[in-house]
Backbone as CSV, one residue per row, in Angstrom:
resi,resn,N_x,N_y,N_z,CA_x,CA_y,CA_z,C_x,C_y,C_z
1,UNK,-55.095,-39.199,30.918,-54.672,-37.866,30.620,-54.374,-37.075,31.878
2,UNK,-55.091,-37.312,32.962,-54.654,-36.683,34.364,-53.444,-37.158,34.632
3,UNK,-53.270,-38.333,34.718,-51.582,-38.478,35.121,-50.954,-37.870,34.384
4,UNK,-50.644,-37.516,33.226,-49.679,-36.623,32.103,-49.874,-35.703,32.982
5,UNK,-51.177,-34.876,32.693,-50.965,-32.929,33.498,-50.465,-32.988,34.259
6,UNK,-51.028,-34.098,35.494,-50.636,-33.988,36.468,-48.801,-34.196,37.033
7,UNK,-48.187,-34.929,35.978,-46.455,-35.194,36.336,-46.696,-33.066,35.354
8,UNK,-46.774,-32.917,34.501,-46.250,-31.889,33.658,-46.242,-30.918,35.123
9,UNK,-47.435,-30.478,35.813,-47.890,-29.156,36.459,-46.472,-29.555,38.047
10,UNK,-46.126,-31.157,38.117,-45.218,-30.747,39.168,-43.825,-30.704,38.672
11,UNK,-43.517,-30.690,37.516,-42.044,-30.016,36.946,-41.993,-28.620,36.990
12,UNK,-40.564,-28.790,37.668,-40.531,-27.201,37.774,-39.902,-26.967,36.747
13,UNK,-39.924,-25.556,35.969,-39.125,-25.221,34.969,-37.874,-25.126,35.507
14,UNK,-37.124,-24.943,33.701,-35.818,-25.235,34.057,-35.145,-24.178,35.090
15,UNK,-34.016,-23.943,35.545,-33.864,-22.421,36.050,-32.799,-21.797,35.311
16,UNK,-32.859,-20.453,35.516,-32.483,-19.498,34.350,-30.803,-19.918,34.552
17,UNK,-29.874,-20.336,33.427,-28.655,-20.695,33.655,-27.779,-19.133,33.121
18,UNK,-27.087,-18.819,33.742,-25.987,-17.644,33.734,-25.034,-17.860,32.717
19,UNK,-24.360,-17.458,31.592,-23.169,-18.181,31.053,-22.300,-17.159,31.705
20,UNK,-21.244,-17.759,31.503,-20.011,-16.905,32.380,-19.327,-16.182,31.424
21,UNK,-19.422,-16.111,30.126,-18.706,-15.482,28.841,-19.866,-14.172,28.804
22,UNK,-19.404,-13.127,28.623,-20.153,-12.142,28.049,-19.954,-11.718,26.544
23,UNK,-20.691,-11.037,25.859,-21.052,-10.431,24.779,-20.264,-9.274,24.879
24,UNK,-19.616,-9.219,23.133,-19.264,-7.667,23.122,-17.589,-8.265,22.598
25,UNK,-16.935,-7.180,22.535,-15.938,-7.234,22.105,-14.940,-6.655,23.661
26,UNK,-13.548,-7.497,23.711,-12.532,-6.942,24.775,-11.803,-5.331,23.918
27,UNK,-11.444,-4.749,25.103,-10.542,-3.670,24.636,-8.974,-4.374,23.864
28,UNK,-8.327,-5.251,24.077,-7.905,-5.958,23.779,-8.178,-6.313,22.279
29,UNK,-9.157,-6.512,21.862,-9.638,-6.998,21.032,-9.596,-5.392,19.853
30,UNK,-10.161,-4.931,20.226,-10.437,-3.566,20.046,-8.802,-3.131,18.494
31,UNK,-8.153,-2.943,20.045,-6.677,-2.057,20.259,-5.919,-3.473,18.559
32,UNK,-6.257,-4.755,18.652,-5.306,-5.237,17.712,-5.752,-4.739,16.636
33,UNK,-7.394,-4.961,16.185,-7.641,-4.338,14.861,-7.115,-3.416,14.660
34,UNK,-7.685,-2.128,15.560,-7.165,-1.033,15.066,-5.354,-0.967,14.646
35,UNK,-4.656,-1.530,15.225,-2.601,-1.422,14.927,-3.009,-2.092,13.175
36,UNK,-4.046,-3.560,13.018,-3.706,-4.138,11.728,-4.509,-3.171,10.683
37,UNK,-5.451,-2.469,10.748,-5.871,-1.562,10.584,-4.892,-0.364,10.050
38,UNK,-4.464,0.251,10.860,-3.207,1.439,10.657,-2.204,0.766,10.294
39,UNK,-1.373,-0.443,10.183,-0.692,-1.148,9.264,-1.148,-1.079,7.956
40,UNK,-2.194,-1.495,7.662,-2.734,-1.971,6.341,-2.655,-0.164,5.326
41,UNK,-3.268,0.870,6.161,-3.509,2.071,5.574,-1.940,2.567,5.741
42,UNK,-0.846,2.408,6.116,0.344,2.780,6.042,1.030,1.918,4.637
43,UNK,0.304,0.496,4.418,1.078,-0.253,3.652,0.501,0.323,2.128
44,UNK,-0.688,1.250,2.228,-1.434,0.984,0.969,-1.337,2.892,0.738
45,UNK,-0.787,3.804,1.782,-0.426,4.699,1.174,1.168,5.177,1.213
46,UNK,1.848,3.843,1.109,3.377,4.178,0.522,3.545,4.087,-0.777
47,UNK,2.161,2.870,-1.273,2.431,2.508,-2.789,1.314,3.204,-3.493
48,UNK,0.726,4.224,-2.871,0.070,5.081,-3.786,1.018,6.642,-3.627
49,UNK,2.112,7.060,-3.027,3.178,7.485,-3.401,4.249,7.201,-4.337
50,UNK,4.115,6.163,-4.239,5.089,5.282,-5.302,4.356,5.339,-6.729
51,UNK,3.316,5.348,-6.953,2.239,5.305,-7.863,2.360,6.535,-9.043
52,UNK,2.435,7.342,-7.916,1.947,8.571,-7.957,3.600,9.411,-8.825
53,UNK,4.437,8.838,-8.026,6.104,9.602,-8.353,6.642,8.644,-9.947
54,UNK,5.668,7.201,-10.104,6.111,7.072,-11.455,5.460,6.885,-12.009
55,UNK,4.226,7.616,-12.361,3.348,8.625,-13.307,3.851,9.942,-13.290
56,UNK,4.505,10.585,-12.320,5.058,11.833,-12.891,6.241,12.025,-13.466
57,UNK,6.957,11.096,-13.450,8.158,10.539,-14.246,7.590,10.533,-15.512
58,UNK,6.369,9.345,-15.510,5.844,9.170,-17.012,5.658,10.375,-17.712
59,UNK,4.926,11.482,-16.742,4.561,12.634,-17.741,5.469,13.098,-18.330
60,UNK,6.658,13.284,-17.643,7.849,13.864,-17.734,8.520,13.169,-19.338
61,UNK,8.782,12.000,-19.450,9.164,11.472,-20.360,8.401,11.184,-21.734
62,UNK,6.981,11.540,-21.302,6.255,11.398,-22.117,6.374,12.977,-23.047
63,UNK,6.320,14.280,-22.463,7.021,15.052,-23.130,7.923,15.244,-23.870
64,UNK,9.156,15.174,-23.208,10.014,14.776,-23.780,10.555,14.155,-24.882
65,UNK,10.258,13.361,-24.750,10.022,12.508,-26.182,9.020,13.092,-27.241
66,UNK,8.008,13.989,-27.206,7.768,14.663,-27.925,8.324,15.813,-28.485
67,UNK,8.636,16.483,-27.617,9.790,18.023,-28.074,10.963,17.034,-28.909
68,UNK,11.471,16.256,-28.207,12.415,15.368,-29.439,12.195,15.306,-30.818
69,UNK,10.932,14.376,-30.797,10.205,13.677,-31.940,10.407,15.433,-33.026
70,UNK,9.534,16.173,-31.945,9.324,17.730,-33.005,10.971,17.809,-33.371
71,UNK,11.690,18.388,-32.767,13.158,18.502,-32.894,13.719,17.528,-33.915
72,UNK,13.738,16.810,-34.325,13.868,15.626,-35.525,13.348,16.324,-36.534
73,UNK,12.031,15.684,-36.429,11.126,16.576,-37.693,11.699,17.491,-37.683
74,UNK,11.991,18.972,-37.350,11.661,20.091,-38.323,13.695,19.886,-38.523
75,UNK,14.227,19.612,-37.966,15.604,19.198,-38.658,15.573,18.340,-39.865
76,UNK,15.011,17.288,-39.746,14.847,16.464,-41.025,14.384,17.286,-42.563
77,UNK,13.376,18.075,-42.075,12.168,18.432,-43.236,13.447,19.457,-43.887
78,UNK,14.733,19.990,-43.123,15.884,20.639,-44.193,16.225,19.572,-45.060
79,UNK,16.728,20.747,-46.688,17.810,19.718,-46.923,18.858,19.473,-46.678
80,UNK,19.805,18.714,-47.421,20.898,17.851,-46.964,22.076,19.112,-46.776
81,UNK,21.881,20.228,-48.101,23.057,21.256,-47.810,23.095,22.467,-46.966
82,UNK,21.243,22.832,-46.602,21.558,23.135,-45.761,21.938,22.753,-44.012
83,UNK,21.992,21.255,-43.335,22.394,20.457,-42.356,23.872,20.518,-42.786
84,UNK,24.534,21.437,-42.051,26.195,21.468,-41.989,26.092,20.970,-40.795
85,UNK,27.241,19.727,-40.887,28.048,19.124,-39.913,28.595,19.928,-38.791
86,UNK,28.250,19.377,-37.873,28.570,20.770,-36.468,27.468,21.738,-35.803
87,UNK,26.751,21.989,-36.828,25.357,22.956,-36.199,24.755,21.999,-35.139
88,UNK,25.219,22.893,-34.207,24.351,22.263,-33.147,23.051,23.824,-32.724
89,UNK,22.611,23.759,-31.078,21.718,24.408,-30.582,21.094,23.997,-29.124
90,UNK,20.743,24.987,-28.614,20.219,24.246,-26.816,18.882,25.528,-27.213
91,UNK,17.564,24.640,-26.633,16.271,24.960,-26.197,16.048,25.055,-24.928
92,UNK,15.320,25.166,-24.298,14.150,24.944,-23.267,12.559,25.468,-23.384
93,UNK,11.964,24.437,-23.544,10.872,24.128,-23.890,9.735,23.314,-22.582
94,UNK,8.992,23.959,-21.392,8.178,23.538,-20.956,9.126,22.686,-19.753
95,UNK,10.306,23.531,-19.223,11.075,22.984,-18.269,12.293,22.301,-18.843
96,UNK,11.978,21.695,-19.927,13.151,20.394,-20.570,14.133,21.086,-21.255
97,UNK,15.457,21.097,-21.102,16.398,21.539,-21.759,16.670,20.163,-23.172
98,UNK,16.945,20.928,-24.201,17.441,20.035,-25.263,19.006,20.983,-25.835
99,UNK,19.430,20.108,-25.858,20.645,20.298,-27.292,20.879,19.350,-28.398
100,UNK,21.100,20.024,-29.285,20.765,19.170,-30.590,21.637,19.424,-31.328
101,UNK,22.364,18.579,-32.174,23.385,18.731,-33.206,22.973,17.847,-34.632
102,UNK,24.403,18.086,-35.803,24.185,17.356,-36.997,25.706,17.118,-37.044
103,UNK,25.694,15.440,-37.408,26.918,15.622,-37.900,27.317,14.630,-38.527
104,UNK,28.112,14.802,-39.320,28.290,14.538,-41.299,28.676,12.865,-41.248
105,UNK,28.278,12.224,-42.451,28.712,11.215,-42.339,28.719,11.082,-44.308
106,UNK,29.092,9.726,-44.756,29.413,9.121,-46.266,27.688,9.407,-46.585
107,UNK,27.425,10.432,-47.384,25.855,10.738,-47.682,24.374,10.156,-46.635
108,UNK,25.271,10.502,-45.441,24.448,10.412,-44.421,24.210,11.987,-43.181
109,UNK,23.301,12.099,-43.263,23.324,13.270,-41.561,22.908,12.432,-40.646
110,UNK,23.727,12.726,-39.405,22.735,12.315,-38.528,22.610,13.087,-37.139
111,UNK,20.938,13.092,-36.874,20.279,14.155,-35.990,20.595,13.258,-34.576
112,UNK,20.674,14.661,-33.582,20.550,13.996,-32.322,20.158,15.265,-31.865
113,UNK,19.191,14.463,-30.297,18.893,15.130,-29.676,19.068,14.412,-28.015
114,UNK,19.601,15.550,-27.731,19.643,15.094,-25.872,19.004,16.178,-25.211
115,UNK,18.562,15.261,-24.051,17.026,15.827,-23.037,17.933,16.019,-21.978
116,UNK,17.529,17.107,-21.163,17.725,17.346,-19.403,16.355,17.412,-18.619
117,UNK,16.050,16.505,-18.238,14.808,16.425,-17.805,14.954,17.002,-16.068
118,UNK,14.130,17.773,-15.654,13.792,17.873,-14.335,13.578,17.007,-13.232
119,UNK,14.595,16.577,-12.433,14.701,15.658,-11.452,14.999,14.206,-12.072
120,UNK,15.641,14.282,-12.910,16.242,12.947,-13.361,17.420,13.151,-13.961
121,UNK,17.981,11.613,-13.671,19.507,11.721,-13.765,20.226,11.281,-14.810
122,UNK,19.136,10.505,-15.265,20.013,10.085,-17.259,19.324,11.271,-17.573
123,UNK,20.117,11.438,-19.026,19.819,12.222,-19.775,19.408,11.554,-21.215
124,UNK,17.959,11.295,-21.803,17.941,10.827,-22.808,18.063,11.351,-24.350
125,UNK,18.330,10.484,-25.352,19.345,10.426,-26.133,18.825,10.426,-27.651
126,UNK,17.991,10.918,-28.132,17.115,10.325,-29.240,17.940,10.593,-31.229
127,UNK,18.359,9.964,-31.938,19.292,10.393,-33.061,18.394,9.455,-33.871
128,UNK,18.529,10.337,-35.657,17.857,9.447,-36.383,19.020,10.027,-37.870
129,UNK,19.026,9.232,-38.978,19.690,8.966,-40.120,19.063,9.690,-41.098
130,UNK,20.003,11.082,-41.977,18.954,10.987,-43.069,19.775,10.697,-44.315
131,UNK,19.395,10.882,-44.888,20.293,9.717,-46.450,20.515,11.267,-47.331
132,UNK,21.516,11.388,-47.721,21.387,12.582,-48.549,22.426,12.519,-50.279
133,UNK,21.338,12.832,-50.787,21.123,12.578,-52.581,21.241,13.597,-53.431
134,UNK,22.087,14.825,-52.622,22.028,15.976,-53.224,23.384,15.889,-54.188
């Protein structure tokens, strides 16, 4: 057992080795995240503009199409003699311009309605049939 201690006590420990790489991040390093970084938040708030401009379209049309729908109905709920061929009319209702007409057909009316919607460039078109038995 003395020879063991005795080789152990004349080893010298190892000596402290230096690595030549340091810890940490380069400025370099730094500077790319951040550009892919500000890429990524440029790429992800063009399409929440985009998002955003056709949901307000939607609202837009989603109206619309209701003042229509109403505009039908309370034309329809006449009868047939009083819907003379030619009566038309223009609204605005909540920004949306409508004009609306009737016009005569073989014991048929038929309703239309056209939209001017705010910042859009068709103009939609909505017409329905009523059968008339008078």
């Amino acid at each position: 057992m003395n020879s063991i201690a005795s080789q152990r006590s004349r080893e010298t420990p190892p000596p402290f080795v230096r690595t030549a790489a340091r810890r940490g991040v380069s400025m370099v390093e730094v500077l790319v995240s951040v550009v892919m970084i500000a890429v990524a938040l440029a790429g992800i708030m063009g399409s929440t503009g985009a998002v955003a401009r056709s949901m307000g379209g939607g609202m837009w049309m989603t109206v619309a199409a209701s003042l229509a729908q109403t505009r039908l109905d309370s034309l329809a709920s006449l009868s047939c003699t009083q819907l003379v061929g030619g009566l038309t009319g223009t609204t605005s209702t909540r920004g949306i311009s409508q004009t609306w007409g009737v016009t005569d057909g073989r014991n048929i009316k038929t309703l239309t309605v056209t939209l001017t919607i705010p910042r859009k460039v068709q103009r939609p078109t909505y017409s329905t049939v009523i059968p008339c038995r008078d």
